[in-house]
N, CA, C and O atoms as a MOPAC input file, in Angstrom:
PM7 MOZYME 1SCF
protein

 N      0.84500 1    -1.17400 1     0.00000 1
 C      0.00000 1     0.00000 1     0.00000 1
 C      0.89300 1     1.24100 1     0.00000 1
 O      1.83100 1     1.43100 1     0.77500 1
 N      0.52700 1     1.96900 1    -0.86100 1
 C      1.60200 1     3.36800 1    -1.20400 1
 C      1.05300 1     4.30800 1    -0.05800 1
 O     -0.14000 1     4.44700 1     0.21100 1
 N      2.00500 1     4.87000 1     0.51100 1
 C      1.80600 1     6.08600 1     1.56300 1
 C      1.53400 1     7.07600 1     0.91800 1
 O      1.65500 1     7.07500 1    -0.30700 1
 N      1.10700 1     8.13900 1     1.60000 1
 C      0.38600 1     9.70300 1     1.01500 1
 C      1.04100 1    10.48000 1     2.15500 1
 O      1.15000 1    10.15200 1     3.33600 1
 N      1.45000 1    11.58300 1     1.53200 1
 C      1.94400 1    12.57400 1     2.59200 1
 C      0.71200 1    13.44000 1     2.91100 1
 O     -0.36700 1    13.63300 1     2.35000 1
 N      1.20500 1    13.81000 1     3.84900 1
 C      0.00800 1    14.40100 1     4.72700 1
 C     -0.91800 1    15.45900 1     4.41000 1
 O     -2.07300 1    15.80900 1     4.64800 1
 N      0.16500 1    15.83200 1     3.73000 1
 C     -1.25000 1    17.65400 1     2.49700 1
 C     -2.59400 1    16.45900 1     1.78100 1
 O     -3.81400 1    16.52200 1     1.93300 1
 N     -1.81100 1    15.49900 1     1.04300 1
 C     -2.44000 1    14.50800 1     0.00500 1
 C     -3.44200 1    13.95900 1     0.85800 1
 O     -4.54200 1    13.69700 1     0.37200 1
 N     -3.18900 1    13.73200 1     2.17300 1
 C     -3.93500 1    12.56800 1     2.84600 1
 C     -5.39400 1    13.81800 1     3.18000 1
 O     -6.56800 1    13.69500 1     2.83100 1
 N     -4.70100 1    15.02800 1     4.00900 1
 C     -6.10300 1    15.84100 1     4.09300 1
 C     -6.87200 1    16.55400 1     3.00500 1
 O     -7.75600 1    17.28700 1     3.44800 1
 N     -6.71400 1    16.50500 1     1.26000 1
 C     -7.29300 1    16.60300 1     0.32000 1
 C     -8.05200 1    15.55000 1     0.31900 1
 O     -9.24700 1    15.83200 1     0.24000 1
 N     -7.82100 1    14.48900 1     0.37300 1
 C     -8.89400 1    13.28900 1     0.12300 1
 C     -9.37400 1    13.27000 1     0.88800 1
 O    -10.30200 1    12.49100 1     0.67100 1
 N     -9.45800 1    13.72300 1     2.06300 1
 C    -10.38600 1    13.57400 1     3.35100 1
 C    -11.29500 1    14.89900 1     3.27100 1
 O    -12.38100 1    14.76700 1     3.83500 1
 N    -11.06000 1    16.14000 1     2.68200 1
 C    -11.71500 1    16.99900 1     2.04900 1
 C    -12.68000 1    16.26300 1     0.84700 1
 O    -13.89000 1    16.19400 1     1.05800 1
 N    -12.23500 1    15.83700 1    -0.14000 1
 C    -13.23400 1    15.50800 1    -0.94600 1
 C    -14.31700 1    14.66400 1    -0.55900 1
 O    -15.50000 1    14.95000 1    -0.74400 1
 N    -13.70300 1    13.12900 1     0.23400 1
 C    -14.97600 1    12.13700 1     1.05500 1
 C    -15.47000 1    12.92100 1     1.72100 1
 O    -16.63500 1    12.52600 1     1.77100 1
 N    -15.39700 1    13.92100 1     2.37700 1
 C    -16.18400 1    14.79000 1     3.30600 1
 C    -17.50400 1    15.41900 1     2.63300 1
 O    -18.60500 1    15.51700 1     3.17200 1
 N    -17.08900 1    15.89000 1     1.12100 1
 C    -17.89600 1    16.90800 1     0.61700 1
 C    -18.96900 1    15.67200 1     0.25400 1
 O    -20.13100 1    15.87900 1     0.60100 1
 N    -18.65100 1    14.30600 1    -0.46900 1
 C    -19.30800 1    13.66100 1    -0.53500 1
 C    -21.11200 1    12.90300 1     0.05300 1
 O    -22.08600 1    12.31500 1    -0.41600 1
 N    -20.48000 1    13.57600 1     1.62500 1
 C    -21.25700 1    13.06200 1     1.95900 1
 C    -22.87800 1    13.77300 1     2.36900 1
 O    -22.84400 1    14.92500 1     2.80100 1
 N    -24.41300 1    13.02000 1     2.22000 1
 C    -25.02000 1    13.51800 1     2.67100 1
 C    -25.23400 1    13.81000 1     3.98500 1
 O    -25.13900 1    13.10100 1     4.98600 1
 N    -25.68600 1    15.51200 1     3.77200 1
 C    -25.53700 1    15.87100 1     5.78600 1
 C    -27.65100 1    15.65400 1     5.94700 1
 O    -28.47500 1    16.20500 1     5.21600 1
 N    -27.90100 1    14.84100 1     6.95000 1
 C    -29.56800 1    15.05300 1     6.64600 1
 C    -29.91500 1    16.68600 1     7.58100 1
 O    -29.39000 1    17.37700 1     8.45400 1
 N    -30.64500 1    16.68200 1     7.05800 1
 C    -31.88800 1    18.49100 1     7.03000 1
 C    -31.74100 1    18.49100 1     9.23000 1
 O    -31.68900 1    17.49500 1     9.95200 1
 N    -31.72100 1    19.69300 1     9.57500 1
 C    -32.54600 1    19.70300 1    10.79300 1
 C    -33.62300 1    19.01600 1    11.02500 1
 O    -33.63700 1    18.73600 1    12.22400 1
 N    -34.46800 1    18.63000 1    10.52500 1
 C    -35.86400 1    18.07400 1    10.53700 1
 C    -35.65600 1    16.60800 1    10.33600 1
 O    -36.38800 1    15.65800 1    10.61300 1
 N    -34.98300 1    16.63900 1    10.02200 1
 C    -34.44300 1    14.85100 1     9.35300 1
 C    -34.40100 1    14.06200 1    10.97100 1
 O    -34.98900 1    13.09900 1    11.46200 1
 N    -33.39800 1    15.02100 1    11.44900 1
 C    -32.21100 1    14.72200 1    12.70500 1
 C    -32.97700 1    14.95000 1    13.84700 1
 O    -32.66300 1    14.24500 1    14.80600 1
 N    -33.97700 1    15.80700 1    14.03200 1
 C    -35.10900 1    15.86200 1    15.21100 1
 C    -36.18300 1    14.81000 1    15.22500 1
 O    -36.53000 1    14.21400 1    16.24500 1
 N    -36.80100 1    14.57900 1    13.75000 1
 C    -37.77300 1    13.11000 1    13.80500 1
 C    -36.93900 1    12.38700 1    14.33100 1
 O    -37.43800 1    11.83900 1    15.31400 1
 N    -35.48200 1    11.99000 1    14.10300 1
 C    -34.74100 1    10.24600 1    14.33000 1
 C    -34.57900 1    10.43800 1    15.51900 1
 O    -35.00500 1     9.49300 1    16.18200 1
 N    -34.00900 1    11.51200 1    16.30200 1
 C    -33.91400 1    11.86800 1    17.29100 1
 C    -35.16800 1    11.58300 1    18.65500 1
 O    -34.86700 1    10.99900 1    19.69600 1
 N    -36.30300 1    12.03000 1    18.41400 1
 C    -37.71400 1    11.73800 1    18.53200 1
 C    -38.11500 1    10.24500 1    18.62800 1
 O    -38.54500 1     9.70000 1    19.64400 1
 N    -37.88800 1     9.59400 1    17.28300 1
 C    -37.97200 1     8.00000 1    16.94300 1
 C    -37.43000 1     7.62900 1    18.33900 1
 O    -38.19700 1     7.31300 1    19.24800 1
 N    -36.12300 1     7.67200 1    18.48300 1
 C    -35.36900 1     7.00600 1    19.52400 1
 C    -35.60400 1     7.21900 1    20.60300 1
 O    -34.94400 1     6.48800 1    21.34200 1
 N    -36.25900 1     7.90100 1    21.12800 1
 C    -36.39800 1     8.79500 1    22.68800 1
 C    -37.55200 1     8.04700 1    22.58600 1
 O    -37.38900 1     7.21800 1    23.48200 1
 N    -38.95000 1     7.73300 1    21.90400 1
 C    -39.92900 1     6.61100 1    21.92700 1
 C    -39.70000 1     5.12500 1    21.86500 1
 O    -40.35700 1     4.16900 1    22.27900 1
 N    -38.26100 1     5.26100 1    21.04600 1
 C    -38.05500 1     3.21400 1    21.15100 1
 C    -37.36000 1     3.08500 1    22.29500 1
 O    -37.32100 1     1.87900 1    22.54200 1
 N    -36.81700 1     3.66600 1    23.08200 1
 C    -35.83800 1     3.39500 1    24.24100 1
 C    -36.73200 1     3.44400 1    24.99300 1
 O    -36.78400 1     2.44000 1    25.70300 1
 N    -37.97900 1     4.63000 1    25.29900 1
 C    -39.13400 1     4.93900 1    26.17800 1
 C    -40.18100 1     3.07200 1    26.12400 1
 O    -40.77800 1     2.53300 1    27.05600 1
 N    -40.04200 1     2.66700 1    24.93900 1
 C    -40.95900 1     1.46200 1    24.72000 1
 C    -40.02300 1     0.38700 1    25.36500 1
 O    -40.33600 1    -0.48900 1    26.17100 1
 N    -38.75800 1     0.67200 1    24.80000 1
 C    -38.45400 1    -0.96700 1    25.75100 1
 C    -38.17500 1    -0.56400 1    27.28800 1
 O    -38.14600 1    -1.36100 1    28.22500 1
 N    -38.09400 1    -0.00700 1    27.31800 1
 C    -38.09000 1    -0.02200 1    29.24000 1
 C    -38.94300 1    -0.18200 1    29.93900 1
 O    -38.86200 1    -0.71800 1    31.04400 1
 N    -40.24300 1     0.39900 1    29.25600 1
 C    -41.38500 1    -0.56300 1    29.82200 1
 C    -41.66800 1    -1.76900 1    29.47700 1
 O    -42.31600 1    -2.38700 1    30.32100 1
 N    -41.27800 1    -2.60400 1    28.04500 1
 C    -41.33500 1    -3.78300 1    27.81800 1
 C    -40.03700 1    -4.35400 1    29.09400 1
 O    -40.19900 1    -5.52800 1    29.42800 1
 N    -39.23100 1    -3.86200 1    29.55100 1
 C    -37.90500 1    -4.68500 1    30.12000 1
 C    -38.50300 1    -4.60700 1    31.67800 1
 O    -38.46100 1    -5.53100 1    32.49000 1
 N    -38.93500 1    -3.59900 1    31.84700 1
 C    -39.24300 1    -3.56100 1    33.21100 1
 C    -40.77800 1    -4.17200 1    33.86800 1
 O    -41.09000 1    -4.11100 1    35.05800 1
 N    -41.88200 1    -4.95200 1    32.40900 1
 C    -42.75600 1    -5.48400 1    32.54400 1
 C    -42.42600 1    -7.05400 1    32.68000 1
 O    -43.04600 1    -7.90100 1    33.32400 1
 N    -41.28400 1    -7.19700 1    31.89900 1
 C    -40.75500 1    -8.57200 1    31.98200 1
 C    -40.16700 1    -8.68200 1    33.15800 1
 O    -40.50900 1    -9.74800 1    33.67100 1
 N    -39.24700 1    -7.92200 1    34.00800 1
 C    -38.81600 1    -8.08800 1    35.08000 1
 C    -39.98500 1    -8.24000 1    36.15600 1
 O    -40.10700 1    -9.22000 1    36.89100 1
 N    -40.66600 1    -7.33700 1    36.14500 1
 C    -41.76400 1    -7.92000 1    37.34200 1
 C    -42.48100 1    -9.03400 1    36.91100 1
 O    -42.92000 1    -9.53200 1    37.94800 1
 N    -42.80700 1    -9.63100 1    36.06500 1
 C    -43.44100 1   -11.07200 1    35.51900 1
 C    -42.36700 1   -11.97300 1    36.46800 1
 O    -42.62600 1   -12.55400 1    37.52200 1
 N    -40.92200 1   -11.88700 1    35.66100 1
 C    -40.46200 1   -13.05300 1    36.02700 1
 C    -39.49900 1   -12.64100 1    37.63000 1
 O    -38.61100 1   -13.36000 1    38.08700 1
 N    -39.77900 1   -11.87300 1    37.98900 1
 C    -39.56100 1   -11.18400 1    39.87200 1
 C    -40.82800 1   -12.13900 1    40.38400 1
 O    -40.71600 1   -13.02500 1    41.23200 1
 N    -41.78600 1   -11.85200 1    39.84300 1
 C    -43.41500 1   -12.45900 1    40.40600 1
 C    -43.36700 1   -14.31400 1    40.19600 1
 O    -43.87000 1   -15.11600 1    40.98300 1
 N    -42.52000 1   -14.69700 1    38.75300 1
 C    -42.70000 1   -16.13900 1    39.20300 1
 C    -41.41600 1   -16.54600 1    39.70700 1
 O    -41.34900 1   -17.77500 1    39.65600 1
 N    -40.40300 1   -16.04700 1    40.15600 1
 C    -39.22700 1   -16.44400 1    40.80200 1
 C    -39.81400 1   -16.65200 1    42.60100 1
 O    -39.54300 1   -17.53300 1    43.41700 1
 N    -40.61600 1   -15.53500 1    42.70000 1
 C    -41.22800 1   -15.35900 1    44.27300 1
 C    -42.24600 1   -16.78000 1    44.19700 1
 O    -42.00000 1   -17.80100 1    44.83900 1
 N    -42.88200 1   -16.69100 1    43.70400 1
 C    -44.02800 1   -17.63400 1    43.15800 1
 C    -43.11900 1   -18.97100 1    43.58800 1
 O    -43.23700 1   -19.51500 1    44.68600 1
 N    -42.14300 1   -19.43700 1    42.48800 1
 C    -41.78300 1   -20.81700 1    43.05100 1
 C    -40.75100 1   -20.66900 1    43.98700 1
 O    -40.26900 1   -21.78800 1    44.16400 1
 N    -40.33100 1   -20.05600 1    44.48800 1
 C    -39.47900 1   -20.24500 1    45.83300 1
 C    -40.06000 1   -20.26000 1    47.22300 1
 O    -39.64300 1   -20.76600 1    48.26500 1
 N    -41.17800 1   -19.53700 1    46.93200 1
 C    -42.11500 1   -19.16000 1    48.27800 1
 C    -41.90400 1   -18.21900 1    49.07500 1
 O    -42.01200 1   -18.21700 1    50.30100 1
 N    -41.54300 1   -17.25400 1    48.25100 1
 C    -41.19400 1   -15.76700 1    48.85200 1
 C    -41.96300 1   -14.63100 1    48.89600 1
 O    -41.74900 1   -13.50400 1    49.34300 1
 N    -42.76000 1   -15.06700 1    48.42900 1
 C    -44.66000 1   -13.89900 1    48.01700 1
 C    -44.60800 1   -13.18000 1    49.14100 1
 O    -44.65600 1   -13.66800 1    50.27000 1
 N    -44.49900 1   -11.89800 1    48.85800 1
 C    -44.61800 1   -10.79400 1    50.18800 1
 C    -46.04000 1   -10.23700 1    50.56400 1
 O    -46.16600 1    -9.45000 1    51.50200 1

């Protein structure tokens, strides 16, 4: 693999840069949004499963408070 001196190396890192799509403000607040509801959903899915199986761990040991 041929080396690049360092001017060379930050031109090409200029051009992949320009390349890329930046998404909209609006883009980045919906996904943003999305995620703050899927993290909000599994914690109540994680923390509904934990008391299920808290409730049958008590259940067969005989620890029912």
């Amino acid at each position: 693999m041929a080396k690049t001196n360092p001017l060379e190396f930050a031109r090409q890192v200029r051009s992949e840069a320009s390349k890329v799509t930046w998404p909209t403000r609006r883009e980045t607040m919906i996904t943003t949004v999305m995620v703050f509801i899927m993290v909000f959903l599994a914690a109540i899915f994680f923390f509904a499963v934990d008391q299920v199986l808290s409730w049958g761990v008590s259940l067969v040991l005989g620890l029912s408070t």
